[in-house]
N, C-alpha and C positions, 0 to 999 in steps of 0.2 A: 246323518250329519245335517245340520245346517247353516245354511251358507248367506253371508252377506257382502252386500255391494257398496263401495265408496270410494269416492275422488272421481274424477274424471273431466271432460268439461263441462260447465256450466249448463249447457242444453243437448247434453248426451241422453239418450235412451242406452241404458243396459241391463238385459236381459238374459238370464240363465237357463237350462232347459236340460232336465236332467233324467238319462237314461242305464238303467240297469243290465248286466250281462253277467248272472252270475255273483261273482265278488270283483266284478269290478265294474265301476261307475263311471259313464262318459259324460260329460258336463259341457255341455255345447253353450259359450259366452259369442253375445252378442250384442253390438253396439254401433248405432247410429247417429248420425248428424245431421241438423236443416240445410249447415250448407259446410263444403268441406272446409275442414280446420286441420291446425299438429293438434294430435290426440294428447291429450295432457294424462299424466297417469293416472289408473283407476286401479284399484286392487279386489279381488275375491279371497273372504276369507272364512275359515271354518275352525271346530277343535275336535281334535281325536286322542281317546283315552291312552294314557303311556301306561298301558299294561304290555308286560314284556319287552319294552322295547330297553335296546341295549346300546346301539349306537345310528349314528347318520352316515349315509354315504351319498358322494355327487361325483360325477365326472373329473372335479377337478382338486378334489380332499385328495393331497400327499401327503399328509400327516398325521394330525388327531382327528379322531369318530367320532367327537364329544358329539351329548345332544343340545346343548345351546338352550338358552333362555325367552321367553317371549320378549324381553327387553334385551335383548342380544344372541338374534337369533343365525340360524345356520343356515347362511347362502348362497344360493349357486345365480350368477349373473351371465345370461347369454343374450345373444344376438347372433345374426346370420354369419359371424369371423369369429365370432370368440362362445367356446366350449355349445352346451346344450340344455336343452331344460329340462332337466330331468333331476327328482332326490326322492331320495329312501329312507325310511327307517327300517331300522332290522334288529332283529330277539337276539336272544343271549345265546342261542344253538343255531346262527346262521340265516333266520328264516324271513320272507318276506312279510315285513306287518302294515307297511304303506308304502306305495311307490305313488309319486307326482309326476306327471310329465303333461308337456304342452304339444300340439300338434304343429304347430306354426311355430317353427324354429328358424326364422326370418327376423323376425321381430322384437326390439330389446324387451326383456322378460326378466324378473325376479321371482325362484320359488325358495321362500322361506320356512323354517320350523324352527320351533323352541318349546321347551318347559313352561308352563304357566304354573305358577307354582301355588296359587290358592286351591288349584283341584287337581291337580297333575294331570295334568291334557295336554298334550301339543296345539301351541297357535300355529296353526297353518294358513299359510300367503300366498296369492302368486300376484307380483303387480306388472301389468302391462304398460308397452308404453316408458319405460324406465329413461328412454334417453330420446331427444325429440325426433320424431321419423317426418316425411314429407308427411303435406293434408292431405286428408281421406275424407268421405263421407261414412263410409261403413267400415266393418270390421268383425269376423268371427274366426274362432278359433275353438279346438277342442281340447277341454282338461281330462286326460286318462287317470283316474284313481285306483291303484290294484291293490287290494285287499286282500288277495288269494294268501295261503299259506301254505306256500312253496318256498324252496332254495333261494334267498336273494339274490342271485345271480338268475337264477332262470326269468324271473322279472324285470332283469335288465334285459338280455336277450331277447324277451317278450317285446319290450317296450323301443327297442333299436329295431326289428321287425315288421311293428306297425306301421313306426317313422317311414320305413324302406317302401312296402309293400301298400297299406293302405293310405299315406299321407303324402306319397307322391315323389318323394326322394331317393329316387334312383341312382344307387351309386355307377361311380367308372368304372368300366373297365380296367381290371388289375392286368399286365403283360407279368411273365412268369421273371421276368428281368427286374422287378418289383420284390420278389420274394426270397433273392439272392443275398448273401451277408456282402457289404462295401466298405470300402477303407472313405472314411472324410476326413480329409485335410484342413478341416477349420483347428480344433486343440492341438493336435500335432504341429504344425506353421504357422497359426493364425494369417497373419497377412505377409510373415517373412513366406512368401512364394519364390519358387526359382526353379528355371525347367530344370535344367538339371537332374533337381534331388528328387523331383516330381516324380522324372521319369525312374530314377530311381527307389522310389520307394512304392512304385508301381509293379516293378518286375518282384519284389520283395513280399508283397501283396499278393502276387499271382499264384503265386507259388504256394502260398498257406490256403489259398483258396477262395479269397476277397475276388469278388466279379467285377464293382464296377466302383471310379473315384468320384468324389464327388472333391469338385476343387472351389472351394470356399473365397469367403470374401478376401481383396487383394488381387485379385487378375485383374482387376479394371484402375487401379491406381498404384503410383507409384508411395503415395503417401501413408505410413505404415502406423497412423496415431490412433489406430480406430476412431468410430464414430462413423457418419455416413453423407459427408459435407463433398465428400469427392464422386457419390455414386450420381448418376443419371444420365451421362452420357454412354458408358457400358461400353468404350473403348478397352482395348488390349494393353496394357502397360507395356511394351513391349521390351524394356530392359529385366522383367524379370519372367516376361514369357513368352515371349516369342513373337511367331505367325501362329494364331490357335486353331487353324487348322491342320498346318502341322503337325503341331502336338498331340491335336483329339486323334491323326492319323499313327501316329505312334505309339501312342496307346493302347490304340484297337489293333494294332500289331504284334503287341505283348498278349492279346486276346482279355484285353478290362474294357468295359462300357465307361462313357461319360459325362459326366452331370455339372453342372456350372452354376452358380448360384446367383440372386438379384433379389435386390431388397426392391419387391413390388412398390410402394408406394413415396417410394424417397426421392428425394430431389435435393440435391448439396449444391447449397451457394455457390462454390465455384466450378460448377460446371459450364459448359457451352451452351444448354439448355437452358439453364436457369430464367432468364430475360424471357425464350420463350414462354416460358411457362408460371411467369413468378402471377401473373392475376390468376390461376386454374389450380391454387393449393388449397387445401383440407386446414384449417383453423384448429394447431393442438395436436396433429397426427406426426410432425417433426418434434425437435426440440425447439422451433419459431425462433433457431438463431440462427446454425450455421446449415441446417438441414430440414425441408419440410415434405408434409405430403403432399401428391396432386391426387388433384379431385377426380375419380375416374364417371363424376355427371355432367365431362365435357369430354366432346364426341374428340376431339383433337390428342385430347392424356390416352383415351383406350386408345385411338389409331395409333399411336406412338408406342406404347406398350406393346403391344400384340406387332408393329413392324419388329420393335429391335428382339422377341424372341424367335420371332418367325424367321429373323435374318439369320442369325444365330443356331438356331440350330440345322435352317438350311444349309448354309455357307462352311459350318463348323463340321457339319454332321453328328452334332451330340447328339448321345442317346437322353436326355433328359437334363430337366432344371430341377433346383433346388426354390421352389420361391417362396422367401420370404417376409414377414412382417402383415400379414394380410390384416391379422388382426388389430394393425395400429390406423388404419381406415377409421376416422370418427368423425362425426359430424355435434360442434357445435361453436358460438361466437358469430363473428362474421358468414361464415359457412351455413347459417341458418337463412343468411338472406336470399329474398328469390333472386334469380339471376336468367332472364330469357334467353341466353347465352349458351346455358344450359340444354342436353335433349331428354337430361333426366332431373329430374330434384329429389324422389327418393333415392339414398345415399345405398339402403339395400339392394335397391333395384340395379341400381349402374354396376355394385361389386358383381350383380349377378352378369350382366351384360361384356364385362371387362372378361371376368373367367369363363363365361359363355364362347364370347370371342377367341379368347385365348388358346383353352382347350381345341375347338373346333380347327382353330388353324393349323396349331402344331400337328392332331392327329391325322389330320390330311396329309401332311411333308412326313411324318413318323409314325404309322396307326400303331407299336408299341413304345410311345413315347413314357418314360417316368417321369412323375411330376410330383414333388414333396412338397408336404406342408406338414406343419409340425403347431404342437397346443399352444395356444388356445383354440384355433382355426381348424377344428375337427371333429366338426357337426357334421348330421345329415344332411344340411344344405352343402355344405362344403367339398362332401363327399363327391358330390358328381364329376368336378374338375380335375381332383388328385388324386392318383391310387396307391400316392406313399404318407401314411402318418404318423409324423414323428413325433416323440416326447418330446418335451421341451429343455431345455437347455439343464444342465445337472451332474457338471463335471466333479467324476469321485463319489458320486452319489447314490451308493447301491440303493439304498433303501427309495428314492424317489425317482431312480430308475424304475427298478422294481415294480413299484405301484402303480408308478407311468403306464407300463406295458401293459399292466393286467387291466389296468380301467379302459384302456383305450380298445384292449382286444375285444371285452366285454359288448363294448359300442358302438362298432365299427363293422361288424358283417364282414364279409370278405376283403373291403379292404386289407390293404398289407402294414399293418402295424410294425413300426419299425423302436430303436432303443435309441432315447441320446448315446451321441459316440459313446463309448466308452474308455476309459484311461485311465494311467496310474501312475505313481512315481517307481522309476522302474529300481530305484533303491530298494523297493521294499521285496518281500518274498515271494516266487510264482504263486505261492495257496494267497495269498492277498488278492494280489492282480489278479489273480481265477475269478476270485470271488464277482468281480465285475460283470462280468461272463457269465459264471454262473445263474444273477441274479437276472436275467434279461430275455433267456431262452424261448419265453412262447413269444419274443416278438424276433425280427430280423435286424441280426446284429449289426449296428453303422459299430466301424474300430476306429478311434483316430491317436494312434501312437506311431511314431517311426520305427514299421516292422524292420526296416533296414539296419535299423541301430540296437535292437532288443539283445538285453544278457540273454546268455543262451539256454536257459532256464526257461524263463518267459516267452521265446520264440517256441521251445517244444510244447508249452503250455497253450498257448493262441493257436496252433498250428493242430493239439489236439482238440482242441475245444469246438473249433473251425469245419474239425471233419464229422465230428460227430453231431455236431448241427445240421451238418448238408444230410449227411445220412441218417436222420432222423427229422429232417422239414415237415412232410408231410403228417405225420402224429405233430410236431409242434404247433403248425400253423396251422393244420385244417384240421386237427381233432376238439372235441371239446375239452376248452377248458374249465375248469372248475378253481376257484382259489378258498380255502377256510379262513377262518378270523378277520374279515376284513375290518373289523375295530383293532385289529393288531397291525393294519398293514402287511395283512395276510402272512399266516405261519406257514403255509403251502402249499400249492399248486400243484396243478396235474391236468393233463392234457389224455383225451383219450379216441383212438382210432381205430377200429374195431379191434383185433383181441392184442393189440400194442399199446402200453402208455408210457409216459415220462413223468418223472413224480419228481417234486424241489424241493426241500427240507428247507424252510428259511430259520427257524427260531421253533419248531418242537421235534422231538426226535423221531416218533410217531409218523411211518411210515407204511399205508395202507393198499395193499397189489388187488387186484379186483381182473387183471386181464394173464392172458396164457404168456405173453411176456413183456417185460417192464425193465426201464432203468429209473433210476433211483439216484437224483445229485444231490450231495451232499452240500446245500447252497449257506452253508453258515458254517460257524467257527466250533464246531462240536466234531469228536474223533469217535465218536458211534453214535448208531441208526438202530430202532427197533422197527423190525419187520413184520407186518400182521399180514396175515390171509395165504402166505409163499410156500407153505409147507409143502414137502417133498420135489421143491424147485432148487435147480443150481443155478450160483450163484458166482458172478467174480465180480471183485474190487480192483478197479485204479484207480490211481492217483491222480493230483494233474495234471500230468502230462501226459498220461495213458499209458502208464508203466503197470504191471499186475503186480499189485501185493499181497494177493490171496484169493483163496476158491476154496470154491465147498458144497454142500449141501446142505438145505433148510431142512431142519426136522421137528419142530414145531411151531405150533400156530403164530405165539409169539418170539423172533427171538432177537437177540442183540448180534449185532455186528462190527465190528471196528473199521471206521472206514476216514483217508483222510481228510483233511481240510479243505471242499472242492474236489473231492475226490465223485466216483460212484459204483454203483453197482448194477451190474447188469444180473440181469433173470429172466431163466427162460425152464 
């Protein structure tokens, strides 16, 4: 391959240097300055033959694999809050044919690809520098090229391993209180909170098996319009909740953990704070009307942040924050200018220093503190702070659940990959609402529906679905995963722990047993399963609600089996 350099600034030196391991290429970029500057973008670019390739994958494709055009190409945009620098191409049988990834996942970054279509070659991109960062005089970083022809996915894993291991991004500490399924009160209430039902829909919770709440935006204001014009003081509304320590204390009396939620970087017009803080906001990170960001490159925003969780979860005894918005942190406009005022002027550097502080505090007053963040904000960098990550927002949304989970699990090492809540119209029928459920299982499931209020259909549905999650955690969340078709948005997944697996039918019938015993969900709308490799294994079917509709034995290699909607099969 050969590679060329352009953009940058006017009296940049940049430099490539290029080393072999195998089939795979490390590309050490390098760039200097007479005296430091904002590094203006520069990009690295090359073409690679599209033989075999079939589609594209990135960390944050929910939908189509297309492979995109050199005049409209396929990209994935990160920095140190929002996703990673990583893309693939991948063959028509699953396999690795190019993986891109950046070592310095700090730093705004574009890796692009597309079709050129006078030779059929991928133009391949990566431009650094995307969005303006504080001045520097130098700058390196390393581009991993993997070539190999392995599983596309063992190339993600590859490549979330070097991040971890050789590039210095050591994640957090997971607590096992992390890995537990939680009821979230954001779709279910949204901002209608009241202790009351709270507590009420807590005991309701406990009892199907949900560990810990996570009580959503709305405890801090009485004003129920959404938007985030009321958040920054982080006062208790107390007409609709009380004393919250109280509360967190009755909670933890029904035996649920509790999580609290705060939009890190918001500051709404009418708060108390406002006046202090109106010269110390982020230009663009609000709506710049009723609600903005502060700047955490003044030492005054972190002390104040890191006081009101450190107060909070002293005073409250939560077990854990929900925090979010990290990703709406951005730096440009006015925000560009210098300001001595300032302890930091790189925007990455202070995010670093804000959740640096952060972390450190809380785990001192809580050394099994939870801390959520959820996509875009679920990078390697990010990892150190949180060891919960959630999908992103995707109510009713099996299929970008779904894909949510498997990209993130893929990404993320131990981390505890969790599901956006889950929910449904409870009009509709338990094998629907299963379907939720079903589609989510290698991550830990957040529910947010009023179990208290569920047809009774749907409660024995959650209630079995719930347990067979707990009783099967450890294959879910610490076996390998594997997912096929990801140009299809993966047709199914399967998780494996040594001679146990859990196998997910989304969209092919084709169901493949490889261990001494396996269950088998039937995660899509088809009323039979073929079975390969089970032969002279028994087998039972439920439903879903874990009712038996049948048993038997397998007695050949391949055979069919009838099995419900959400339903599955155990074997052993």
């Amino acid at each position: 391959m050969k590679f060329s350099v352009s953009g940058g600034n006017k009296n940049a030196k940049i430099s490539l240097n290029e080393k072999k391991d195998g089939d795979i290429l490390y590309l050490t970029v390098s760039m200097t300055l007479p005296e430091a500057e904002i590094p203006k973008t520069f990009e690295i670019k090359w073409f690679f033959p599209a033989s075999d390739i079939a589609s594209t994958w990135n960390p944050g494709m929910l939908d189509i694999h297309g492979l995109g055009f050199e005049w409209g190409q396929i990209t994935v945009k990160t920095r140190l809050a929002s996703w990673m620098p990583v893309q693939e191409l991948i063959s028509a049988k699953g396999r690795n044919k190019l993986l891109i990834a950046v070592s310095d996942v700090d730093t705004p970054v574009s890796i692009k690809t597309g079709l050129r279509e006078e030779d059929a070659t991928f133009a391949c991109k990566i431009e650094f520098f995307t969005i303006p960062t504080s001045p520097r005089k130098e700058y390196t970083a390393t581009v991993r090229i993997d070539m190999r022809d392995i599983p596309y996915y063992d190339s993600i894993y590859d490549t979330a391993a070097w991040w971890e291991n050789e590039c210095g991004y050591e994640a957090a500490y997971v607590p096992e209180g992390a890995k537990m399924p939680m009821d979230s009160l954001w779709y279910s209430f949204h901002q209608m909170l009241d202790r009351d039902e709270i507590i009420k829909e807590c005991k309701a919770s406990k009892e199907i098996g949900l560990e810990t709440v996570i009580i959503d935006d709305g405890w801090q204001t009485d004003d129920n319009n959404r938007g985030y014009a009321y958040c920054g003081d982080w006062n208790v509304a107390p007409k609709k909740m009380g004393d919250m320590a109280s509360l967190v204390e009755e909670i933890h009396n029904i035996g649920m953990k509790v999580m609290l939620w705060y939009s890190v970087p918001f500051m709404g017009k009418y708060t108390e704070n406002y006046d202090i803080f109106k010269d110390m906001l982020l230009e663009g990170s609000g709506n710049d009307k009723d609600f903005f960001g502060l700047d955490p490159r003044y030492k005054e925003v972190r002390e104040y942040l890191v006081s009101i969780y450190s107060k909070a979860v002293s005073e409250w005894k939560l077990d854990g924050l929900k925090l979010d918005f990290i990703d709406s942190f951005v730096l440009k406009g006015k925000s560009l200018e210098y300001d001595d005022k300032r302890d930091y002027q790189s925007l990455e550097d202070a995010i670093h220093a804000l959740m640096g502080e952060v972390r450190a505090t809380l785990t001192e007053i809580n050394p099994e503190i939870l801390i959520e963040f959820r996509q875009s904000y679920v990078g390697p960098s990010i990892r150190k702070y949180g060891n919960m990550l959630r999908v992103g927002d995707c109510p009713c949304d099996i299929l970008k659940n779904r894909v949510g989970v498997i990209n993130l699990r893929m990404t993320s090492g131990r981390t505890a990959v969790h599901s956006d809540m889950i929910m449904w119209n409870t009009d509709d029928t338990a094998e629907n609402a299963a379907l939720q459920f079903a589609s989510i299982l290698y991550g830990v499931p957040q529910v947010s529906v009023r179990v208290d209020k569920l047809p009774g259909t749907h409660y024995r549905m959650l209630r079995h679905y719930t347990s067979f999650w707990k009783e099967w955690k450890n294959v879910l969340l610490d076996g390998k995963l594997t997912a096929e078709n990801p140009e299809c948005n993966y047709s199914s997944a399967c998780s494996t722990l040594g001679n146990k697996s859990v196998i997910s039918v989304f969209t092919s019938p084709l169901a493949s047993v490889n261990t001494y015993e396996a269950v088998i969900v039937n995660a899509s709308a088809m009323t039979s399963l073929v079975i390969k490799g089970a032969k002279d294994k028994v087998y039972t079917v439920v439903n879903c609600m874990g009712d038996t509709v049948s048993s038997g034995n397998i007695t050949a290699d391949l055979q069919q089996i009838d099995v419900p909607q959400a339903g599955m099969i155990f074997l052993k």
